[in-house]
Structures are given as structure tokens and as C-alpha cells.
C-alpha positions in Angstrom: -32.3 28.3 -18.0 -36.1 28.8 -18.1 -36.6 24.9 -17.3 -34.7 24.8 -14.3 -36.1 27.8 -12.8 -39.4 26.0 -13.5 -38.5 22.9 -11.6 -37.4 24.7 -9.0 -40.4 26.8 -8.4 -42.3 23.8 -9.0 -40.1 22.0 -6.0 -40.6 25.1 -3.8 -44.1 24.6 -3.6 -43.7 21.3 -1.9 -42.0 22.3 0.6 -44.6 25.0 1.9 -47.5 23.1 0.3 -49.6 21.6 3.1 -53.3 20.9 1.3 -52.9 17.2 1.3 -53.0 14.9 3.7 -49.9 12.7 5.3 -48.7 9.4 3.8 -48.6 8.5 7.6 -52.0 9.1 8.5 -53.5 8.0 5.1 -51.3 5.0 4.2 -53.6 2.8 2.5 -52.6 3.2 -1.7 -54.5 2.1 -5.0 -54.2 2.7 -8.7 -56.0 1.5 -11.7 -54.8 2.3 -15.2 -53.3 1.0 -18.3 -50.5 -0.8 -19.1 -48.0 -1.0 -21.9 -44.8 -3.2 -22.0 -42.2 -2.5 -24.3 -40.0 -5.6 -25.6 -37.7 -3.4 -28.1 -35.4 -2.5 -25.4 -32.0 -3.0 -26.7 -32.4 -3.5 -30.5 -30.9 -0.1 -31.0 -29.2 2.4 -28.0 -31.5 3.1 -25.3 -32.4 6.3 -25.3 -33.8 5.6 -29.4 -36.0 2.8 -28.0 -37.2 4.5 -25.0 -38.9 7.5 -26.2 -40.5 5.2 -29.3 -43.8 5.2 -28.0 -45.0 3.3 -31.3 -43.6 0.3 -29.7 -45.7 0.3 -26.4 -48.0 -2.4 -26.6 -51.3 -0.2 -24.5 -54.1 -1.3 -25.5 -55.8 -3.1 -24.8 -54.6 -3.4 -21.1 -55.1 -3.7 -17.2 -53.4 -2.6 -14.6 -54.1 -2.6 -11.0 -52.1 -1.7 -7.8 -52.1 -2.0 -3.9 -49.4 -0.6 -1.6 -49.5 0.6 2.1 -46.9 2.4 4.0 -44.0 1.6 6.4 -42.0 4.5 7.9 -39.7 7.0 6.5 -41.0 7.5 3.0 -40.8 3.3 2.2 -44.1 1.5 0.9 -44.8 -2.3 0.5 -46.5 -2.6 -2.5 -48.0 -5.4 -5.2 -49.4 -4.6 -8.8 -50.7 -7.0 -11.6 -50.7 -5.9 -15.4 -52.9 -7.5 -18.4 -52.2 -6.7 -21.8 -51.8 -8.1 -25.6 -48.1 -7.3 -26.7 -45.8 -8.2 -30.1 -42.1 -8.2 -29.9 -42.1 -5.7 -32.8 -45.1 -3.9 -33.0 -44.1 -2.0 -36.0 -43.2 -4.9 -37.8 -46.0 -7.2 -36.7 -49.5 -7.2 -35.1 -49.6 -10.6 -33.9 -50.3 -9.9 -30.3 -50.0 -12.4 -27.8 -51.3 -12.6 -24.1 -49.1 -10.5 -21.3 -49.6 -10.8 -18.1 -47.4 -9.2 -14.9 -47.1 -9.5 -11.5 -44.8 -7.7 -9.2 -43.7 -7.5 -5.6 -42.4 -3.9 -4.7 -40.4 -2.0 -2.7 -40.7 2.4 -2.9 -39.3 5.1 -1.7 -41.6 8.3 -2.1 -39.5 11.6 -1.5 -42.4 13.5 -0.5 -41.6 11.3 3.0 -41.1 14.7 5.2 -37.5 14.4 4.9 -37.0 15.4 1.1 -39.9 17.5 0.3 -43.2 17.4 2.4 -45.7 14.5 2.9 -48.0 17.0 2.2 -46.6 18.0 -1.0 -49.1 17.3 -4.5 -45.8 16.5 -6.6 -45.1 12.7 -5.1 -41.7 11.2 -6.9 -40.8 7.6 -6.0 -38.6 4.4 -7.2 -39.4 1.0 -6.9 -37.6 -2.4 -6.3 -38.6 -5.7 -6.6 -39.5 -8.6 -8.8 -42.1 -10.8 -9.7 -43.4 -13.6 -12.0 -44.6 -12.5 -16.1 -46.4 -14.4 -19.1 -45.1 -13.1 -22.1 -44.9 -14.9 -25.9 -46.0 -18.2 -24.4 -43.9 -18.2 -21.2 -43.6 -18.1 -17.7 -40.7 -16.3 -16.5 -39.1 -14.3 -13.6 -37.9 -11.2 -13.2 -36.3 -8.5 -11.6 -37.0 -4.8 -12.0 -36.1 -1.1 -11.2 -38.1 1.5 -12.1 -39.2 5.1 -11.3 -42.7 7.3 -11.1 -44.6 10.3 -10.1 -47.8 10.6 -7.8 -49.6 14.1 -9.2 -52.3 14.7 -6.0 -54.9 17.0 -7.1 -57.4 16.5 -4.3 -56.5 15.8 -0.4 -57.5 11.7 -1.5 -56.8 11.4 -5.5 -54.6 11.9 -8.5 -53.0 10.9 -11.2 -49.9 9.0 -11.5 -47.2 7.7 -14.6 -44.2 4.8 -13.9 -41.5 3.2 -16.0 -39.8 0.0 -15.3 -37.2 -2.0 -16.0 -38.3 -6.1 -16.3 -34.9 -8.1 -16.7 -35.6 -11.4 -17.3 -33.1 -13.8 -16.8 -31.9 -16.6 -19.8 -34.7 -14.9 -21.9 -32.2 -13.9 -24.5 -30.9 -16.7 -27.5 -29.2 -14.7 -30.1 -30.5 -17.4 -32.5 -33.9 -15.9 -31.7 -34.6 -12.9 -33.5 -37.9 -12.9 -31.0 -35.7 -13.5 -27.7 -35.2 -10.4 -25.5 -33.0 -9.3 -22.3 -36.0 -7.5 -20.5 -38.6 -4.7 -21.1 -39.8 -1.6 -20.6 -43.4 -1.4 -18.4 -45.0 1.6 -19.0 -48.0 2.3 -16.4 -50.4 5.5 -16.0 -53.7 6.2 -14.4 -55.7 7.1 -11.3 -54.7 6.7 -8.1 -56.0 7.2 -4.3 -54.6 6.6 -0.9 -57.2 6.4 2.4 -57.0 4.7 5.7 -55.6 5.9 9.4 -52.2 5.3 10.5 -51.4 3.5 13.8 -49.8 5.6 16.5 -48.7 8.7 14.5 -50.2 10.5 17.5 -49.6 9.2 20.6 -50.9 11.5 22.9 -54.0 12.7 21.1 -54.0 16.1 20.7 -54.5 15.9 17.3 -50.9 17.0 16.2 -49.0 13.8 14.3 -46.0 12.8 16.3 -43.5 13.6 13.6 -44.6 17.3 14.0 -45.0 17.2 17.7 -42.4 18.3 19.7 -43.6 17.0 22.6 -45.0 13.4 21.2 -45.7 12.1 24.5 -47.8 15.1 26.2 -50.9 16.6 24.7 -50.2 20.3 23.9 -51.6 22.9 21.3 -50.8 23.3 17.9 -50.1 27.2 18.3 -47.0 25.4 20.7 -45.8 22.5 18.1 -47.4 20.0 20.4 -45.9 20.8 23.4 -48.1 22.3 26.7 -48.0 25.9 28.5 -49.4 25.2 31.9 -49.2 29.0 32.8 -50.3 29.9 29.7 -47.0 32.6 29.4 -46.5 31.9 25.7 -43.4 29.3 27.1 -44.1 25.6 26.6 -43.3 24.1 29.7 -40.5 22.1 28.2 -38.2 25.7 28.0 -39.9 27.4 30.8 -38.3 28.0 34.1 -41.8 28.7 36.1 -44.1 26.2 34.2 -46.3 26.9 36.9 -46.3 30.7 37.1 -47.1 33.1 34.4 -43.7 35.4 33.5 -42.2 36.7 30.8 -40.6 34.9 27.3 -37.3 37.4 28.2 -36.7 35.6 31.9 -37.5 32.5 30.7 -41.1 32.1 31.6 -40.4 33.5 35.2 -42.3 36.3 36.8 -40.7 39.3 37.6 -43.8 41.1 39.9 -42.5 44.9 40.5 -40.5 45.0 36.5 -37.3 46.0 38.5 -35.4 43.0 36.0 -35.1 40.6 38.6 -36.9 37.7 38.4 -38.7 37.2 41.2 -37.4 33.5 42.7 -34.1 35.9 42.7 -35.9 39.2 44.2 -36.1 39.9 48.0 -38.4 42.4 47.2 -40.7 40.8 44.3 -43.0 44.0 45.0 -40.9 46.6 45.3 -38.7 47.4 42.0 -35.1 47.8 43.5 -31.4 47.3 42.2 -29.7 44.1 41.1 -26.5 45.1 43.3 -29.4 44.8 46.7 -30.7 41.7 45.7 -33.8 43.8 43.7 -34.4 45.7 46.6 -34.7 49.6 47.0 -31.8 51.9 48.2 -32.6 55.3 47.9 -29.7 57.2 49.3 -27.5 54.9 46.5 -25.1 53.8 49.7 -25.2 49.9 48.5 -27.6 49.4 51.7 -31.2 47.9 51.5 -33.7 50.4 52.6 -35.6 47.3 54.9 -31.5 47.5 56.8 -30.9 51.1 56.4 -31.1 53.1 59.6 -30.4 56.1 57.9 -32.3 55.2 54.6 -32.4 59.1 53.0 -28.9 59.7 54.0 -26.0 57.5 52.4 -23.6 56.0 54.9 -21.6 52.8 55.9 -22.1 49.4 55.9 -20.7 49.3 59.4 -22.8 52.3 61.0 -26.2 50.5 59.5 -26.1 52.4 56.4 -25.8 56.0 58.5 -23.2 58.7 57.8 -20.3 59.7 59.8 -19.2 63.1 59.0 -16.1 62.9 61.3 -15.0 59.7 60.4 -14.3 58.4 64.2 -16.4 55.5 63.3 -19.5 56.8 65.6 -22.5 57.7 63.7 -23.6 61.0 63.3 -26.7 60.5 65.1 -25.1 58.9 67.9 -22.3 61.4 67.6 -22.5 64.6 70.1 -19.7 66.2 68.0 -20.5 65.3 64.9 -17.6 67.6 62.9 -15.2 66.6 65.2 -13.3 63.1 65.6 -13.4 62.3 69.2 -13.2 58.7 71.1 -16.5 56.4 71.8 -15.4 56.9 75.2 -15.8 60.8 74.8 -19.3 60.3 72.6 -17.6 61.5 69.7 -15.8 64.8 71.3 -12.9 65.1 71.5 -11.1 65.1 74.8 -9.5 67.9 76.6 -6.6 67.4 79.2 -6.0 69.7 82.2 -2.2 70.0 81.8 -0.7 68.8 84.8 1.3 71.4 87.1 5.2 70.1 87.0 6.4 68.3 90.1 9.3 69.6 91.9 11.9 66.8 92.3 14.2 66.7 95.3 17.5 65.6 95.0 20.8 66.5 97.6 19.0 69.5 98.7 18.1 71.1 95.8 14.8 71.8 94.2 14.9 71.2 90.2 12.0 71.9 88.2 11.6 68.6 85.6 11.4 70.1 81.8 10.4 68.9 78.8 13.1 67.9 76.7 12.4 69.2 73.0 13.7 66.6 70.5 14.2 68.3 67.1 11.0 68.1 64.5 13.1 66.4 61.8 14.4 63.9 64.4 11.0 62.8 65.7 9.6 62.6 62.0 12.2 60.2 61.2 11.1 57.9 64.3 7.8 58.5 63.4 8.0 56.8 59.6 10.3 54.3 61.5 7.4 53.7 63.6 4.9 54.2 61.3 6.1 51.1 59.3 5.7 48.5 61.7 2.1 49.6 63.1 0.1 47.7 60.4 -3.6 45.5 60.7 -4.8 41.8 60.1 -7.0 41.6 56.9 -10.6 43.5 57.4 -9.5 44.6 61.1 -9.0 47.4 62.7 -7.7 46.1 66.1 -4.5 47.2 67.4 -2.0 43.9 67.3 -0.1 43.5 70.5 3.3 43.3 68.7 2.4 47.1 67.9 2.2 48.2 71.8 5.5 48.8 72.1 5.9 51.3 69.3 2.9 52.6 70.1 4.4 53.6 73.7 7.1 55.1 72.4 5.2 57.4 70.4 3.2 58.3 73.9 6.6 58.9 75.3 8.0 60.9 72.2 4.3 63.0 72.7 4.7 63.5 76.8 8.4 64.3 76.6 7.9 66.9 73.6 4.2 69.1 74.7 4.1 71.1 71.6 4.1 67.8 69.6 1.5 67.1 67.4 0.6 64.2 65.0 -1.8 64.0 62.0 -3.1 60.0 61.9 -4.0 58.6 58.1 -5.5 55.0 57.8 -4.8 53.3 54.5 -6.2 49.7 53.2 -5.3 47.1 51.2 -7.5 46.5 48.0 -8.7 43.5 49.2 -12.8 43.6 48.9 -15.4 46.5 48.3 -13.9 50.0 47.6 -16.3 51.4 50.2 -15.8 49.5 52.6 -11.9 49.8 52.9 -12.3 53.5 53.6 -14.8 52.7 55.7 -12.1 50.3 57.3 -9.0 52.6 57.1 -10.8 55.4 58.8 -11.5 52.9 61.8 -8.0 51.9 61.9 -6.8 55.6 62.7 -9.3 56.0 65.0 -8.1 53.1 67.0 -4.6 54.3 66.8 -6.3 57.6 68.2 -8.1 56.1 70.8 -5.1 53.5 71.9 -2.9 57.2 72.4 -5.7 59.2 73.7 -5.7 56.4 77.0 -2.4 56.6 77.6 -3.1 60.5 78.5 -2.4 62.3 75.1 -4.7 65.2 74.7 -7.2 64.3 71.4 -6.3 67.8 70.9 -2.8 66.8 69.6 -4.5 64.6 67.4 -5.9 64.7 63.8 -7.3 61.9 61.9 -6.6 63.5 58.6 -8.7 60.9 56.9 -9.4 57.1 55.5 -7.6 56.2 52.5 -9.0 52.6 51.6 -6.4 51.3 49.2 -5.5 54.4 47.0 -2.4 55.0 48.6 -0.5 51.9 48.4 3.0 51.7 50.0 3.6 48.5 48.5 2.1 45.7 46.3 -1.6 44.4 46.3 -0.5 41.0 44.3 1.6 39.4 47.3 0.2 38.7 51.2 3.4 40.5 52.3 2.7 43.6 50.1 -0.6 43.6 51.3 0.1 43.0 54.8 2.8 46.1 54.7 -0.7 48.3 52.8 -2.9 47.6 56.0 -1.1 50.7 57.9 -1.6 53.6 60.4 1.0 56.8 58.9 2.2 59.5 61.9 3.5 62.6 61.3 4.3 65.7 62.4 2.3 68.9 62.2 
């Protein structure tokens, strides 16, 4: 348990260890050191002859390497070995000439990908094959084989390797001295040095592999990558490379801190609301200040953001009864009828005085509703239709034939569009009603506009155009 904790402490340090320098950048590698072939390889099991260091033939020996790097942790590399070697050493010390020469293939895992080019503790394998002298010979051979780099400075270490030689048609079992292969056993110094070629393309002293942006100078702070503005964004993520903001909006400005950016602000200067475009609305009506006429007060959209106590649809400012509904035509007063003195009609001699005819209350209420169905409104208008007239001239006929009549008007909406706004609309819709009755001679004084009721008193369905259609409505009834 204590062991593998160990390694992997040991393996944690390469990957935040970053005192060496980069295989990339310093790809030049050489080692010298000894060398010690082993040729009892497969007189008993493996793993007996292996560790039987008695039977490495070391000294004395040579052994020299050259290797230089590729890309992605793989190394060309070429080493020769020298050394005086016995087939049994503990059986016999006549020691014969030994010569090696490989041609190698490695794979380092400290290649940025594994563990960290930077990383001291340098693992690698090796592939190849190569040409050796051994016990009078020359022979081929192919081997496999497996080492450690150990860098203690940025330039120099210490490194260990162990191959496998198989050497083909090397074996006679009539040979007691014949072999299948060997064991090469290599240790020493090493060093790497030189300057890789294009591991930084645009020169800002940050190796492509760590650069995010390889291709345009930027500062190490940024992974390589620029900040034109200087915002703490690298340009590459940032929305206004060219003006200084904030890392929340995406490197965008936001001038007045109101929330809005300001490419999406109609008043960068002025902090506002994100429903008025970052603009400021101080009477909270949904109106810009800048297109407010009333800007302290809240009103309607309709009326330029002023109030309209009333509800006739005339401003209060422009209104010369303000607390009373009256007609545009009026200026916002009601109207007042001089009653008319009754005409005597003349028929066979006789003088009859004309009088109204009183239809009951509960009679004309029912006409009323009838009525009251059929006068509706085309989507966000508040014009009377012309198919409407007709009923609507009954009800002045209903009004002039019964004097003491009088009506209560209520505007309703559908809930198509802004909640406000269909109040705003339903209210105008009585008061066209009001005004269409008030021009056909109906005192305004027989008239109340009891008030708007946007869509909040639906008659029918909002999810259908004929529901809708039947919700877009002026009621009449009696007082």
C-alpha cells in the first residue's frame, strides 16, 4: 500500500512540475555510460535470469547515444555499445569483444499528453534493430526495450535502460554456447540542448502547444491569446475586442451600470430599465422619460405617457373636465341638451300632444344585451364598424322614445397584447360608443362610462379568433 501511494505522489509531481525545459524546444539528446549485455537469457525462467546481475558483462564498456525529437512524445534515435562479454560469466571469464549498434524508435511519456514535458521523471520505450559482434560474429537483431530519463537540472540527468536483442538463427541446441538473444543493460549521464523549429509561431515567447492562440502574439497572463482593450477578455471570447467592458457582459461596456450593455442601451448614460430599452421611466408607466409628456405622472401609451382620470381618452391636461367623461367635441365635458318643447301634431282637427312611450325597464334591458352582443371591435381598434350602425340607432331610438332612460357603457378587450394597453383600448371603445350616441342627440348626461375592462371580463374564449372577436365588446345597460 505504502509503494503505490509513493508512485503516485511521485507521478503527481510531474504533472504540476514545470522546472525543466520542453523536449520540443530542446530536442537535441545525448548519453554516455556503460554497458552490460547479458547472454543467460533463457537458461532458466526469466524473471531468475533477469535480476542476476552477476551475469552482466559491465566492465569494461562503452556506450554512447544520439537521439532528437519528432512530435508527440516520438524520438529518432542511434546508440553504439563496446564491451568484453562471456556467455556464462559465472562459469567462465573468457571474455570476448562485444560490440552493438542500434537504430531506435521512443516514445517518452513525459510528451505533454501523459505527464508533462516538463516533468524530471522521463519514462520511455524503444523499438528498433541494429547490427552486433558478439563471440566472433556478426549478426542482426531486433529489440524492444524500456528506460527512465531522471532530469535533475533544466539540461542534465541520469538515465538506466533494458533491452531485449533477439537475434535470429543464433540458437543450435547442439551449442551449449548458442543463444536466442540478450539482455542490454545501459546506465549513465545524459543531456538534451538545441531549439526546436516552429514551436512558436508567432513569437510571443509562449510555445504553440500552450498557446491558445498559436497564430497571434498575446501575453502569457492570457494563454497566448491578445486583449486589445485590455478588459481582462482575450479578444477571441470578447464581444467588444475593441472597447473596455466587463468579463460578466462579455467584454462589452455597460457605461451608466444600469445592466444593459451599452450596443443594446438607448441611454448608455443614463441607468434606466431593461423593459425601456435601458432607459429611465420614473413615474414606472412603461414610457421613456425622453417620450413621456407627462414624465412624473404615470399614464397611457396612447396619451404620450399622460394620465386620463376620466377615462374619455383626452388627457387630463388637455381635458377641461377632467373628473368627468365628456366627448373631444365637448373638450372633455360633458354635454348638456336643452330638452326640446313637444310639438303639437295636427290631425282631423284635433290637437294631440306627442308622448313618450315608456317601454318597461326589464324589456329594454333584454334588447339592450341583445344589442349589446352584436356591437363588438376589429383587433386593437376602437372604431365603430358600420355593420354596428344599425343597432346602434335603435338604441338612440329606445333612448328618445323612453326620456328617463339611462345607460351605463363598459368597454372590454380581448387579451391579445400588453395588459395596459387593452384597458387603455377598452376604455376608448366606450367612449366611442358614447360619442357615436351623444351625435345622434342623446344627452351625455344619460350616459356613464362605467369603466375599461381590458380582458378581465371575458364573455367568451381568448384561444379562438371567434372567441376573441365576440371579447372585443361595448355592454349597455340600464340604470
Amino acid at each position: 500500500m505504502k509503494s503505490k501511494l509513493t508512485l503516485i505522489c511521485f507521478l503527481a509531481i510531474c504533472f504540476f512540475n514545470n522546472s525543466d525545459a520542453q523536449n520540443s524546444k530542446t530536442p537535441w539528446l545525448v548519453a554516455y555510460g556503460l554497458s552490460g549485455p547479458q547472454f543467460t537469457i533463457g537458461d532458466q525462467a526469466f524473471y531468475k535470469e533477469y535480476f542476476n546481475a552477476k551475469n552482466w558483462n559491465i566492465l569494461p564498456s562503452v556506450h554512447l547515444k544520439v537521439g532528437r525529437n519528432i512530435k508527440y512524445g516520438f524520438s529518432a534515435q542511434t546508440s553504439f555499445s563496446t564491451a568484453y562479454a562471456t556467455r556464462r560469466p559465472q562459469e567462465s571469464k573468457n571474455e570476448k569483444l562485444f560490440l552493438d549498434w542500434d537504430l531506435n524508435i521512443k516514445y517518452s511519456f513525459a510528451n505533454g499528453y501523459i505527464l508533462k514535458e516538463k516533468c524530471f521523471f522521463d519514462p520511455y520505450i524503444v523499438l528498433g534493430g541494429g547490427m552486433n559482434y558478439s563471440f566472433g560474429k556478426f549478426r542482426g537483431d531486433v529489440d524492444l526495450g524500456a528506460g527512465v530519463n531522471i532530469w535533475v537540472l533544466k539540461h542534465f540527468g541520469f538515465f538506466i535502460q533494458a533491452s531485449y536483442n533477439f537475434v535470429p538463427n543464433a540458437f543450435d541446441a547442439s551449442n551449449r554456447e548458442s543463444f536466442h538473444g540478450y539482455m542490454h543493460h545501459t546506465m549513465g549521464v545524459v543531456a538534451r540542448f538545441g531549439k526546436g523549429k516552429n514551436d512558436d509561431k508567432d513569437g510571443d515567447g509562449i510555445v504553440d502547444k500552450e498557446d491558445r492562440c498559436p497564430d497571434v502574439p498575446g501575453k502569457k497572463a492570457n494563454k497566448g491569446c491578445p486583449d486589445s482593450d485590455g478588459d481582462g477578455v482575450v479578444d477571441v471570447e470578447d464581444l467588444c475586442p475593441n472597447l473596455a467592458g466587463l468579463v460578466v457582459f462579455s467584454g462589452c461596456p455597460d457605461t451608466d451600470g444600469d445592466g444593459i450593455v451599452d450596443g443594446s442601451d438607448e441611454c448608455p448614460t443614463v441607468a434606466g430599465h431593461a423593459l425601456t430599452d435601458g432607459c429611465p421611466d420614473v413615474d414606472g408607466d412603461g414610457i421613456r422619460d425622453k417620450d413621456d409628456v407627462c414624465p412624473t405622472v404615470a399614464g397611457f401609451a396612447a396619451l404620450k405617457g399622460c394620465p386620463d382620470s376620466d377615462a374619455d381618452g383626452i388627457a387630463d391636461a388637455e381635458d377641461k373636465c377632467p373628473q368627468q367623461a365628456g366627448p373631444s367635441s365637448n373638450d372633455g365635458c360633458p354635454e348638456v341638451k336643452v330638452p326640446v318643447a313637444e310639438k303639437p301634431v295636427v290631425a282631423e282637427k284635433h290637437v294631440v300632444v306627442e308622448k313618450p312611450v315608456v317601454v318597461e325597464k326589464q324589456k329594454v334591458q333584454e334588447r339592450l344585451s341583445a344589442i349589446s352582443k352584436t356591437i363588438e371591435f376589429a383587433s386593437s381598434s376602437a372604431a365603430i364598424r358600420s355593420v354596428d350602425v344599425k343597432d346602434l340607432n335603435e338604441v338612440v331610438a329606445l333612448m328618445k322614445k323612453n326620456p328617463n332612460l339611462k345607460l351605463s357603457l363598459e368597454g372590454h378587450a380581448d387579451n391579445t397584447g400588453n395588459a395596459s394597453n387593452n384597458v387603455e383600448l377598452s376604455v376608448k371603445r366606450a367612449v366611442a360608443v358614447y360619442d357615436y350616441l351623444t351625435s345622434k342627440g342623446i344627452s351625455g348626461d344619460r350616459l356613464t362610462i362605467i369603466s375599461g375592462f381590458g380582458a378581465a371580463k371575458p364573455v367568451s374564449t381568448n384561444d379562438t379568433p371567434d372567441g376573441r372577436q365576440h371579447n372585443r365588446r361595448v355592454e349597455l345597460t340600464v340604470d
